[in-house]
C-alpha positions in Angstrom: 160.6 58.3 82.8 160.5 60.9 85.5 163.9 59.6 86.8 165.7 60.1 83.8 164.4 63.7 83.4 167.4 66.2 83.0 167.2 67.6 86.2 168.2 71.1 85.1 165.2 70.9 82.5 163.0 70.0 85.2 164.4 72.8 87.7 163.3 75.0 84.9 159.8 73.7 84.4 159.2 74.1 87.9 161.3 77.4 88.9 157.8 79.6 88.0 158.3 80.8 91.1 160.9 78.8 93.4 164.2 81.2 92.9 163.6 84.9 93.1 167.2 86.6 92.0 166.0 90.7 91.6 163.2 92.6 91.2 160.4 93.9 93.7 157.8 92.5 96.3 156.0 93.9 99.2 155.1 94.9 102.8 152.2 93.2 103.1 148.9 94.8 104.6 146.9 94.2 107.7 143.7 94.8 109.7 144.3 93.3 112.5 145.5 95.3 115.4 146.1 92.3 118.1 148.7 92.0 120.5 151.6 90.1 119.4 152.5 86.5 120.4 155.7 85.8 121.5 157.9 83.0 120.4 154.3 81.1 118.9 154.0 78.8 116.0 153.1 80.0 112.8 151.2 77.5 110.3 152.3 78.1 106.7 150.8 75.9 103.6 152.6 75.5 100.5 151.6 73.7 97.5 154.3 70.9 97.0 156.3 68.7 98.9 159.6 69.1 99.4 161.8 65.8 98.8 164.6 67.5 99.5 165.9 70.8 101.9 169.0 70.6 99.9 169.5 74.3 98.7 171.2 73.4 95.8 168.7 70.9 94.6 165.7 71.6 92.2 163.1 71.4 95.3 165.2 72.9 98.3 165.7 76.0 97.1 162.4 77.2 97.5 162.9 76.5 101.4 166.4 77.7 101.8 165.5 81.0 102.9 164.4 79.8 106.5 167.4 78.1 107.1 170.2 79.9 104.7 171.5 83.0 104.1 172.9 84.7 101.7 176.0 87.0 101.0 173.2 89.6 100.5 169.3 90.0 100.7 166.7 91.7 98.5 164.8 93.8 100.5 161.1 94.0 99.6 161.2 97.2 97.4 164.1 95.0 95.1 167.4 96.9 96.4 170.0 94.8 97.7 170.6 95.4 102.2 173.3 93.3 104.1 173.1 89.7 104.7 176.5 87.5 105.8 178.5 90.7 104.0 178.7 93.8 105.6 179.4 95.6 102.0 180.1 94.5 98.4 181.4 96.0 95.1 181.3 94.5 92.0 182.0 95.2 88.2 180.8 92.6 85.3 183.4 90.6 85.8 184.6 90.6 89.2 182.6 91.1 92.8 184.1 91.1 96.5 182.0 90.7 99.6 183.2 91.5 102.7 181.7 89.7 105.6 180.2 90.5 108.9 182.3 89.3 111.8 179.9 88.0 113.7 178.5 85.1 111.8 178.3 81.1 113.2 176.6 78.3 111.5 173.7 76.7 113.1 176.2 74.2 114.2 178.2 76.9 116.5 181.2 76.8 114.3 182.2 80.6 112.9 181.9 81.2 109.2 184.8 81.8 107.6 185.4 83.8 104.1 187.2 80.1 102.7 184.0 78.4 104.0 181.9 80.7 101.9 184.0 80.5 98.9 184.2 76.8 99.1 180.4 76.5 99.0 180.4 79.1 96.0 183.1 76.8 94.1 181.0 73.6 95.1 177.4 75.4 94.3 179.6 76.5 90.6 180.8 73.3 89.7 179.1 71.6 86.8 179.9 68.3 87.2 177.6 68.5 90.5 174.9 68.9 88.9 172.7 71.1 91.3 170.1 72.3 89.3 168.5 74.8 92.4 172.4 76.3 92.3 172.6 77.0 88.4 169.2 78.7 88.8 170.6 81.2 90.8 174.3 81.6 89.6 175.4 83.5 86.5 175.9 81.1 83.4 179.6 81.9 82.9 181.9 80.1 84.4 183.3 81.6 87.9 186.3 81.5 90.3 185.7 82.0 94.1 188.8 83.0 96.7 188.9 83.8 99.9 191.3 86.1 102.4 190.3 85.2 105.7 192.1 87.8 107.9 190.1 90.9 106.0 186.7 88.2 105.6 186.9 89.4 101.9 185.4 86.5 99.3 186.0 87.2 95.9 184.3 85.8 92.0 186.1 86.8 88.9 184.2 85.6 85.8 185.4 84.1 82.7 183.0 86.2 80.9 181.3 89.7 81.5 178.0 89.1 83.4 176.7 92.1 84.5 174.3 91.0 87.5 176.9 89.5 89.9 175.7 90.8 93.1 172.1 89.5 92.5 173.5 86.1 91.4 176.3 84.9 93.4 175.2 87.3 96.4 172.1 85.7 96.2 173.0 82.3 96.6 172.3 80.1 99.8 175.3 79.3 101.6 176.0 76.3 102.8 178.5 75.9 106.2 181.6 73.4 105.9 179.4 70.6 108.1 177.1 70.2 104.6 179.4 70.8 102.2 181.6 67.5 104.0 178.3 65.1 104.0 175.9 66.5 101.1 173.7 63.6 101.4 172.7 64.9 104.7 171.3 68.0 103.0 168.4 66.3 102.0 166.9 65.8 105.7 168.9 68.2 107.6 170.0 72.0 107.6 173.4 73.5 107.6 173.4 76.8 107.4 173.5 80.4 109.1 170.0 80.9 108.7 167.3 82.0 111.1 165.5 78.6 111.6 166.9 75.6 111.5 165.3 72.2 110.1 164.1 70.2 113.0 161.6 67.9 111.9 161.0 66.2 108.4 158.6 64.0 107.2 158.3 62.5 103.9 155.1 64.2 102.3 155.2 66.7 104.8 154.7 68.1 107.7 158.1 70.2 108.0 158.9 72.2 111.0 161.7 74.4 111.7 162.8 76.0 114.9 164.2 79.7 115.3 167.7 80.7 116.5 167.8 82.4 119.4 171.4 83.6 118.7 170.9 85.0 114.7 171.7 88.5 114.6 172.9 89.0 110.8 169.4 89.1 109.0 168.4 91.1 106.1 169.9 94.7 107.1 171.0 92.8 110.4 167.7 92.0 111.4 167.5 89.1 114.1 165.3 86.9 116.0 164.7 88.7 119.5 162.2 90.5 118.2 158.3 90.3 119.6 156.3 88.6 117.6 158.7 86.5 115.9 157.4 82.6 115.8 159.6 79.9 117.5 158.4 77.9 115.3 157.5 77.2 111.6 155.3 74.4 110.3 155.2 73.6 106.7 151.9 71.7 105.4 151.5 70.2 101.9 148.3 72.0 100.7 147.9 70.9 97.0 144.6 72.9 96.3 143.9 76.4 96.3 140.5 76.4 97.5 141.7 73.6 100.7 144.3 76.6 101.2 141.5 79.1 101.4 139.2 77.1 103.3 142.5 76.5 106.2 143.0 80.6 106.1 139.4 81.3 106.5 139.0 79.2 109.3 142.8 79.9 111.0 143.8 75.7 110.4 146.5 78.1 108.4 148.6 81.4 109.3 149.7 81.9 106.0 149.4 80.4 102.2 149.4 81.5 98.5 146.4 81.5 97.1 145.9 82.4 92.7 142.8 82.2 90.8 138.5 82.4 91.4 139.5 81.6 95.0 141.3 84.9 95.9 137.6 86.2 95.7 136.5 84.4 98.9 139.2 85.6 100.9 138.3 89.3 100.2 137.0 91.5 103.6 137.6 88.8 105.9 140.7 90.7 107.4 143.7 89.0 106.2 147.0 90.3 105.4 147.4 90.5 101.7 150.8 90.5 99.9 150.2 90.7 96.1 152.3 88.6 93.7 153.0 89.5 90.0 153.2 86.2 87.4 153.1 85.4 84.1 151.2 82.9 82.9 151.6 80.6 79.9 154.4 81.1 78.1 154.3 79.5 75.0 157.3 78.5 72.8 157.3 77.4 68.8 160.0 74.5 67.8 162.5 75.8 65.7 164.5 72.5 65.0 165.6 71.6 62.0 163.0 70.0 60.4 160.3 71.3 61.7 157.5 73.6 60.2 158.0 76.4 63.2 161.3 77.0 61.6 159.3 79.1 59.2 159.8 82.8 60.7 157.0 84.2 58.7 154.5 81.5 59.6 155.4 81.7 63.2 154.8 85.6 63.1 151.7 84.9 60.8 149.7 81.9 63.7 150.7 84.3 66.6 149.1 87.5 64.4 145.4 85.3 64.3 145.5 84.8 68.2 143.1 87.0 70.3 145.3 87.7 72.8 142.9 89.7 75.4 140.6 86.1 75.2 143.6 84.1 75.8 144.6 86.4 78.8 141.0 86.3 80.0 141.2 82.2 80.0 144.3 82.1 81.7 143.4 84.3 84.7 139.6 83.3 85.1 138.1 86.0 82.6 140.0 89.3 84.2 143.4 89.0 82.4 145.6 91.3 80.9 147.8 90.4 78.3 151.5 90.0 79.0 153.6 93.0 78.0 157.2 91.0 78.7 158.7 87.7 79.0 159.3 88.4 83.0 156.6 89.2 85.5 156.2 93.1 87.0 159.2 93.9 89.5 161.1 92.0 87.4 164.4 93.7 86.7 164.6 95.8 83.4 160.7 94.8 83.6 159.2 96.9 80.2 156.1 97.0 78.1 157.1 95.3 74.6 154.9 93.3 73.4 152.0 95.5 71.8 154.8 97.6 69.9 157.1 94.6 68.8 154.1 91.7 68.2 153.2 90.8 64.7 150.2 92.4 64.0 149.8 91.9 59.8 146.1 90.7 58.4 146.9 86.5 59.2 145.3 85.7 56.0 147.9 88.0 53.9 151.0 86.5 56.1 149.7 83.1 55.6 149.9 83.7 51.8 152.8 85.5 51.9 154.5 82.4 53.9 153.1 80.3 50.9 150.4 78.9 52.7 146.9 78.9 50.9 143.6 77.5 51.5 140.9 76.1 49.1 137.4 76.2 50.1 137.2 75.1 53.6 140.1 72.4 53.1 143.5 72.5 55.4 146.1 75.3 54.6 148.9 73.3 52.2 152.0 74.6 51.0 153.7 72.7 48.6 151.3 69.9 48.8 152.2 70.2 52.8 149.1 70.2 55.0 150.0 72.4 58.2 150.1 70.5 61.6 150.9 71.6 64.7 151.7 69.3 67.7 150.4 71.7 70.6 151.2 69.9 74.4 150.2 71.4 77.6 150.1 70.4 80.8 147.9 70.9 84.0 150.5 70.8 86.2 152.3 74.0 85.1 148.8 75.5 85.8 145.1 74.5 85.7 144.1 76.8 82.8 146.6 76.1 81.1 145.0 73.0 78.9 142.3 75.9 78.4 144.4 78.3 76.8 146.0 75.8 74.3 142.7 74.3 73.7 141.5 78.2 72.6 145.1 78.4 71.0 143.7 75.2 68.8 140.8 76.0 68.0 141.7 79.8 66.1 144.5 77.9 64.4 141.8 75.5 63.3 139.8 77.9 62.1 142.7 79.5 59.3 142.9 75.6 58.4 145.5 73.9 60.5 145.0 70.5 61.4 146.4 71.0 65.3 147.0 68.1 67.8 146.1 68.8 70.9 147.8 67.0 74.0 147.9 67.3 77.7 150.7 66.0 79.5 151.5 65.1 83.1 154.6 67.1 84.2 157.4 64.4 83.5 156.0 64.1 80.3 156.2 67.6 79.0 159.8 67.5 79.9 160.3 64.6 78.2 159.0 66.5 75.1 160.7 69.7 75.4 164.0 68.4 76.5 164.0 64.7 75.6 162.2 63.7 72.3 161.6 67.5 71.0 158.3 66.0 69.7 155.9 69.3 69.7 155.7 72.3 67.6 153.8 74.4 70.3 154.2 74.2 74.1 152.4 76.3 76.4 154.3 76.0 79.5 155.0 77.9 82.5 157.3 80.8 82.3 161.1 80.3 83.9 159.6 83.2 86.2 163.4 84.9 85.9 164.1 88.4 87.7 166.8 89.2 86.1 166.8 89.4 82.2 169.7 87.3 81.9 168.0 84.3 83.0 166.3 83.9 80.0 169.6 83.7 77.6 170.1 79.6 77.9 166.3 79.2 77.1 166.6 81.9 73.6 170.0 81.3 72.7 172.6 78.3 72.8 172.8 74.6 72.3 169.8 72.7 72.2 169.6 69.6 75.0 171.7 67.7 76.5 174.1 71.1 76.3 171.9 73.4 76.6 168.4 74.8 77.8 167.3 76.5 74.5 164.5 72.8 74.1 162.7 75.0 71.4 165.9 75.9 69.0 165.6 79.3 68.7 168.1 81.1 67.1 167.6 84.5 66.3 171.1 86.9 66.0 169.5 90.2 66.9 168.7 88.9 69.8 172.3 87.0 70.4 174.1 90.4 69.4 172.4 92.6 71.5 172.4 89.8 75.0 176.1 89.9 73.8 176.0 94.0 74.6 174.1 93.8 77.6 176.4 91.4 79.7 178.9 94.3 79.1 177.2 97.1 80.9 176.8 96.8 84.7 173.6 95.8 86.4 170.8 97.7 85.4 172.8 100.4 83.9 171.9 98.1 80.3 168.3 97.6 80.6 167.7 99.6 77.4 169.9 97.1 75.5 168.1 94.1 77.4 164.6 95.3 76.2 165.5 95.4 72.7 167.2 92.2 73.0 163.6 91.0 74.1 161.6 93.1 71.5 163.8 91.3 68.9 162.3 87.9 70.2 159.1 89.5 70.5 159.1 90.5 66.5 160.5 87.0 65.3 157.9 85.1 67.5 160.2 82.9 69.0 158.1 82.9 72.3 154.7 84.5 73.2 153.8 84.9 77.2 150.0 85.2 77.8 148.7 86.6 80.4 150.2 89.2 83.3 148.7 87.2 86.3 148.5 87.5 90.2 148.4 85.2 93.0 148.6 86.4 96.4 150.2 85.4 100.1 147.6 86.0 102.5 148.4 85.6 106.5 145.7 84.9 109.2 146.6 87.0 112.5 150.2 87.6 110.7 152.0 90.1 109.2 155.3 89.6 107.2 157.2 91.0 103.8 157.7 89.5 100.9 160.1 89.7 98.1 159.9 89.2 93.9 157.6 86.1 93.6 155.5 86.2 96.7 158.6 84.7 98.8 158.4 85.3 102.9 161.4 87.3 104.4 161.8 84.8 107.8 162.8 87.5 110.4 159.9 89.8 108.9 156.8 87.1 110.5 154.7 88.0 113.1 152.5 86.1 115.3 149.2 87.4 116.3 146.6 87.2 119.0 
């Protein structure tokens, strides 16, 4: 089954964090006050393996950074700095970079502006298939050309998309030697990036060694600073609390760390970068057919839910509930959800949906008993199967007769995408920066054409996303928040919890960007 999962649908299942497009992060905070080590090896432990280093893949783009660069970088207060281009304009439909001089691919050969747009044309293409690319991309169609003797790339857009610089900017680009053998990608690196890839093994470890030549960084940072490791070695750390054991005892130089566990880590000296998530964002099937369909009895079941409890669950009793669809940082980032959420006495919506209850039997309408189909899954998060279970149990209580079922991973995407055989789903959120890259999942074709597994159509929302691709960058945030207040007030998705996980460093210091992710040439080794 897992084989046959759409591998764009899986992308998004798993892309809570993996692709960070916009939005803010942080210089992270130290104690220590050590000299530096030179050209060391720093220890990092991340929480999957990586079957593939493939940039464009679902998995490799959540390494690409140590070995790719982009056209530009987010630096970690969320404005864009210099990466391969020296300087950029764009408008909603077209965007020219023009690139540094300067620049070689780990392989020695110099990167041209028709290398660039060939890997922009090849990440583009659908019929490749590269989920980690489409994650990143705009979803319009694109154009990429090239003028080598000014090193100008350009994209034009078939369609107004407003974030071009943070999309096609952002994307890892891969040099001509990759692009001719893409089956290579999976084990080896070819790119401009800092480190390059110079030992895999299959579960893990992964270890990559630094360029001594890179020069072109974020705002041309490069690799002869002190400090700076030599090299990196990736672990596969599946539990939080083994990562917090390695950091307290230095078996680890840096590792994310979420949940009761962050506790023990507290005045022991680390550095601390803080990372803002949602957590548990739940969708309601729409489909035809389906009893979720029913606007009113959607806004009526979300109405009954104690929202603070169901925040408090999915953190470890200190939540807050979620006041957007995107973490905070996220671009056009706003609080929406107390003002726009249905908020009506449940009992009165129920009846006014033509639900009704006798005694203590189920709620019926039409001779209709109401069931919802509620799946979950622990590997989108451990509390997870905790919130739906409280989700269950105050639907329950009005009289629903709720299934509750937790899935493994492949099979949650096999419901969402495959069978559509759920009514509730409280799943992971896409973890987006940028507004726009929640349209497929709200709007559009249902699978195999589309992302939007739930059905949800809702033409307030459609009408004002149509708007906001027609102003430029953040210039229509306004329009994108009431585009997501509109979803908010039909109940076509509820996020639970505002959440936070953290990176924490043992003798290191580094930045991060918009979901916890390291900036390379920002590491430091310390005594």
């Amino acid at each position: 089954m897992f084989r046959r999962t759409p591998p764009v649908a899986l992308a998004a299942a798993l892309t809570a964090s993996a692709v960070a497009l916009g939005g803010c992060g942080g210089v992270a905070t130290s104690s220590t006050s050590t000299p530096l080590v030179d050209r060391g090896t720093v220890r990092i432990a991340e929480s999957s393996e990586t079957p593939s280093f493939d940039p464009y893949s679902a998995f490799g783009a959540a390494q690409a950074h140590y070995a790719y660069d982009s056209l530009v970088n987010l630096a970690p207060d969320g404005t864009l700095v210099s990466g391969l281009a020296s300087s950029w304009q764009a408008t909603t439909t077209t965007a020219t970079f023009t690139l540094r001089p300067d620049v070689t691919c780990s392989d020695g050969t110099p990167l041209t502006a028709s290398a660039v747009a060939r890997a922009l044309t090849y990440a583009g293409n659908p019929a490749n298939q590269l989920a980690g690319a489409r994650t990143v991309l705009p979803n319009v169609p694109f154009t990429a050309s090239a003028d080598d003797g000014t090193g100008r790339v350009s994209a034009a857009t078939a369609a107004p998309f407003p974030f071009l610089t943070r999309t096609i900017g952002l994307l890892p680009i891969v040099c001509p030697a990759g692009l001719d053998r893409p089956g290579s990608l999976d084990r080896a690196t070819q790119g401009t990036g800092p480190y390059v890839l110079t030992r895999y093994t299959p579960g893990g470890p992964y270890e990559f060694t630094v360029r001594d030549d890179y020069s072109w960084g974020p705002a041309g940072a490069t690799t002869t600073n002190p400090g700076l490791p030599a090299h990196i070695i990736i672990s596969v750390v599946p539990q939080s609390s083994t990562a917090a054991n390695l950091l307290l005892t230095g078996a680890v130089d840096i590792a994310s760390v979420s949940g009761p566990d962050r506790a023990r880590l507290t005045g022991h000296g680390l550095t601390t970068a803080d990372v803002a998530t949602v957590v548990g964002l739940t969708f309601f099937n729409q489909r035809p057919g389906r009893v979720l369909a029913d606007r009113e009895l959607r806004r009526a079941l979300v109405s009954a839910l104690d929202r603070r409890g169901l925040a408090n669950v999915a953190v470890g009793g200190t939540g807050s509930p979620a006041t957007d669809f995107g973490a905070e940082g996220a671009v056009c980032h706003a609080d929406l959800a107390d003002a726009n959420l249905p908020a009506r006495n449940t009992v009165e919506a129920l009846r006014d949906a033509g639900w009704t209850r006798s005694a203590d039997g189920p709620l019926t309408k039409d001779g209709r008993t109401l069931r919802l189909r509620l799946i979950t899954s622990p590997d989108l998060g451990p509390t997870l199967p905790s919130v739906a279970e409280l989700m269950a149990r105050e639907w329950t209580e009005l009289g629903a007769e709720v299934g509750l079922v937790t899935e493994s991973l492949p099979a949650l995407v096999n419901a969402m995408y495959r069978s559509a055989d759920f009514d509730v789903v409280v799943g992971s959120t896409p973890g987006f920066a940028l507004p726009a890259g929640f349209i497929p999942f709200f709007s559009g074709s249902a699978p195999a054409q589309g992302l939007n597994f739930a059905g949800v159509t809702n033409p307030e929302y459609d009408a004002l996303v149509a708007q906001a691709l027609r102003e430029t960058d953040t210039t229509g945030c306004d329009t994108w928040n009431r585009a997501a207040a509109a979803l908010f007030r039909s109940a076509d998705a509820l996020p639970i919890a505002e959440g936070r996980s953290s990176v924490y460093g043992y003798r290191t210091t580094f930045a991060t960007t918009f979901g916890g992710r390291l900036v390379p040439t920002s590491i430091r080794l310390h005594q």
